[in-house]
C-alpha positions in Angstrom: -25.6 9.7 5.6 -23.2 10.5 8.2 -19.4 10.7 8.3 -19.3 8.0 11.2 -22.0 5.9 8.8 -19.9 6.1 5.5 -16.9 4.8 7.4 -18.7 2.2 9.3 -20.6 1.1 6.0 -17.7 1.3 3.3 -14.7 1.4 5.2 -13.1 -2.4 5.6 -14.0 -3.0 1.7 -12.0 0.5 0.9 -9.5 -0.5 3.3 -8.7 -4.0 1.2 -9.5 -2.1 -2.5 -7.2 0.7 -1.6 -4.5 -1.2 -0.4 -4.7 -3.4 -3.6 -3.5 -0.7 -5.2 -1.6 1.2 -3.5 -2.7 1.8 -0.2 -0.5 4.1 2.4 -2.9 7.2 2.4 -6.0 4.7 2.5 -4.8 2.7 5.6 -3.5 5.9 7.7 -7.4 7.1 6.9 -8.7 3.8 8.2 -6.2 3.6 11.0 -7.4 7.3 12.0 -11.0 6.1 11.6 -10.1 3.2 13.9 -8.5 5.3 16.7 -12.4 7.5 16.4 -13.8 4.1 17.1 -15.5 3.7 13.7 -13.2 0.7 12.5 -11.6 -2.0 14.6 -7.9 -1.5 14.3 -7.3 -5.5 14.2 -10.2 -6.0 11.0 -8.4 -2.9 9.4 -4.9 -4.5 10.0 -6.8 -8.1 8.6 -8.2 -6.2 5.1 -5.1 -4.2 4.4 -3.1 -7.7 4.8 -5.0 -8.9 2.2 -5.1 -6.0 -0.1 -2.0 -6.1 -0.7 -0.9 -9.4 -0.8 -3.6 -10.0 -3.6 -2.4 -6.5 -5.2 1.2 -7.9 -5.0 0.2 -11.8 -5.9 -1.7 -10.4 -9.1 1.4 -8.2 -10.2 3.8 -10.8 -9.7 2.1 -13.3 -11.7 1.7 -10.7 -14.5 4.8 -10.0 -14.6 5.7 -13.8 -15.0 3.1 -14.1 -17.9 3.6 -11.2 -19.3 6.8 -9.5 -17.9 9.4 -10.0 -20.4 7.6 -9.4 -23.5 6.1 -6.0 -21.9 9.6 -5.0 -20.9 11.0 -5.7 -24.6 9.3 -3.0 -25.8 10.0 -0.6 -23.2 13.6 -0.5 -23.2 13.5 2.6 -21.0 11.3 0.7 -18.2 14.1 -2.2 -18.7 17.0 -0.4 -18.1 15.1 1.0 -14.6 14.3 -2.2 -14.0 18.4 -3.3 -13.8 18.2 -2.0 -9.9 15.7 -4.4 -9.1 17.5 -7.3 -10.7 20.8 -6.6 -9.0 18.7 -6.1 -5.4 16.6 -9.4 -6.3 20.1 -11.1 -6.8 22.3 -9.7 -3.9 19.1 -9.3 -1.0 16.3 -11.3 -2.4 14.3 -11.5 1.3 15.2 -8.0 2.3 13.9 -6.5 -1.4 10.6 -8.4 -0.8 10.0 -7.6 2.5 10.6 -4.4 1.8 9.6 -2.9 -1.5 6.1 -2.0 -0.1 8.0 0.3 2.4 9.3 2.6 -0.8 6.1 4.7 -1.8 5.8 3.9 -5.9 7.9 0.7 -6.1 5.2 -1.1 -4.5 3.0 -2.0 -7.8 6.4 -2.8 -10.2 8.8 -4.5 -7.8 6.0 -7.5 -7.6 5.8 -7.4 -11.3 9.9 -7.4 -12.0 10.0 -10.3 -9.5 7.4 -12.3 -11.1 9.8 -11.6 -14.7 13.4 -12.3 -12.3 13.0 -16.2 -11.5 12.1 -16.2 -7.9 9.9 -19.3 -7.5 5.7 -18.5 -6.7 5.6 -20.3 -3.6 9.0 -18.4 -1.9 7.9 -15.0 -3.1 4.1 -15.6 -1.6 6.0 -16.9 2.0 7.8 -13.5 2.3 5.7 -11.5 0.1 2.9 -12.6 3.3 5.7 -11.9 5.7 6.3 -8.4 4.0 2.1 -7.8 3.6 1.9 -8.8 7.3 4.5 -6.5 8.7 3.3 -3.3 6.7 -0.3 -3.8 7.7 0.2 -3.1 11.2 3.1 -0.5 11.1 1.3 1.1 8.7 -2.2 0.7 10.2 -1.1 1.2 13.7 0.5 4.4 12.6 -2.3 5.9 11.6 -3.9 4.5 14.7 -0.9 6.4 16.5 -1.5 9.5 14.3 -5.3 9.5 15.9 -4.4 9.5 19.2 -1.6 12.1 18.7 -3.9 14.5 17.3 -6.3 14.2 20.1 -3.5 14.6 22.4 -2.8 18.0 20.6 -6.3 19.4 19.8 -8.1 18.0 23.0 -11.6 17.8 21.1 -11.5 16.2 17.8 -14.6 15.1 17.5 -15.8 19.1 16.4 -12.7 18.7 13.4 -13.1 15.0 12.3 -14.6 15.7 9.4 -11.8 18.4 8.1 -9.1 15.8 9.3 -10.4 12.9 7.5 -10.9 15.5 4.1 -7.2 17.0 4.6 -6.2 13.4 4.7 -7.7 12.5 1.9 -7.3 15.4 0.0 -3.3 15.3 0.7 -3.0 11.2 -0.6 -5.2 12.1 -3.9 -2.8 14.8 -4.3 0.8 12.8 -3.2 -1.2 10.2 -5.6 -1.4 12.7 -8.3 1.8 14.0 -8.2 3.3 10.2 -8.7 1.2 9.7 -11.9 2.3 12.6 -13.5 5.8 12.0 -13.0 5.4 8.3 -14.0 3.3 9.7 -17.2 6.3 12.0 -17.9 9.3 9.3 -17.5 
């Protein structure tokens, strides 16, 4: 199977399973691939939208089912978890439009909200808002990205491939990197 093949076949579900989780690395890839022509930039702006927002939707209600009780018995997560509080009371908007912006916040923040008060259907308005906004900055940067390395190496087609595994290969290890340190704190 070819490289164009893979990314035509599996890319828009990747797009929206990568972004549920986390998501930056996968929708610069996808963004890329849609510059090459592989993906549509609007379907991989559509999936990431609702990656996330289901990603963020699912942690938030977690955390209100389950958020107090599993921060009880981390009382080093809870005192961490102070920053969000005092941003959730002073800037609540900005702090959900924004936490997905902050590479490693994006999977707790949803959870501390869903513990903090905030009512479902005001966090899923802006939490939408927020989801809607990062999909095409994000996805349109990587779109960007594309056409700025073509700009610079003339003929990418020949290194598409090594692009699309450097890419790759850098997230898994920026992804890496994050676990360990959230393993060690």
């Amino acid at each position: 199977m070819s490289l164009e093949m893979l990314i035509s076949t599996y890319g828009y579900p990747s797009v929206a399973v990568g972004t549920f989780f986390e998501g930056e690395i996968v929708l610069v890839l996808a963004g890329f691939a849609a510059h090459r022509g592989y993906l549509s930039l609007s379907w991989v702006i559509v999936c990431a939208f609702l990656g996330t927002l289901c990603g963020d939707q699912l942690y938030f209600h977690l955390g209100r089912l389950k958020g107090t009780k599993f921060l009880d018995k981390r009382p080093q997560w809870k005192s961490r978890s102070a920053r969000v509080f005092e941003l959730m009371h002073k800037h609540p908007l900005l702090l959900v439009l924004g936490f997905r912006f902050v590479y490693g916040l994006r999977t707790i923040t949803p959870f501390l909200l869903g513990t903090s008060g905030i009512s479902s259907l005001r966090f899923f308005i802006w939490n939408s808002l927020g989801a809607c906004v990062w999909a095409i900055l994000i996805g349109v940067s990587g779109y960007l990205f594309g056409h700025a390395l073509e700009l610079l190496i003339g003929d990418i087609k020949r290194y598409e491939l090594y692009l699309f595994i450097a890419l790759a290969v850098s997230g898994a290890i920026i992804w890496s990197i994050h676990q360990l340190r959230k393993k060690r704190d």
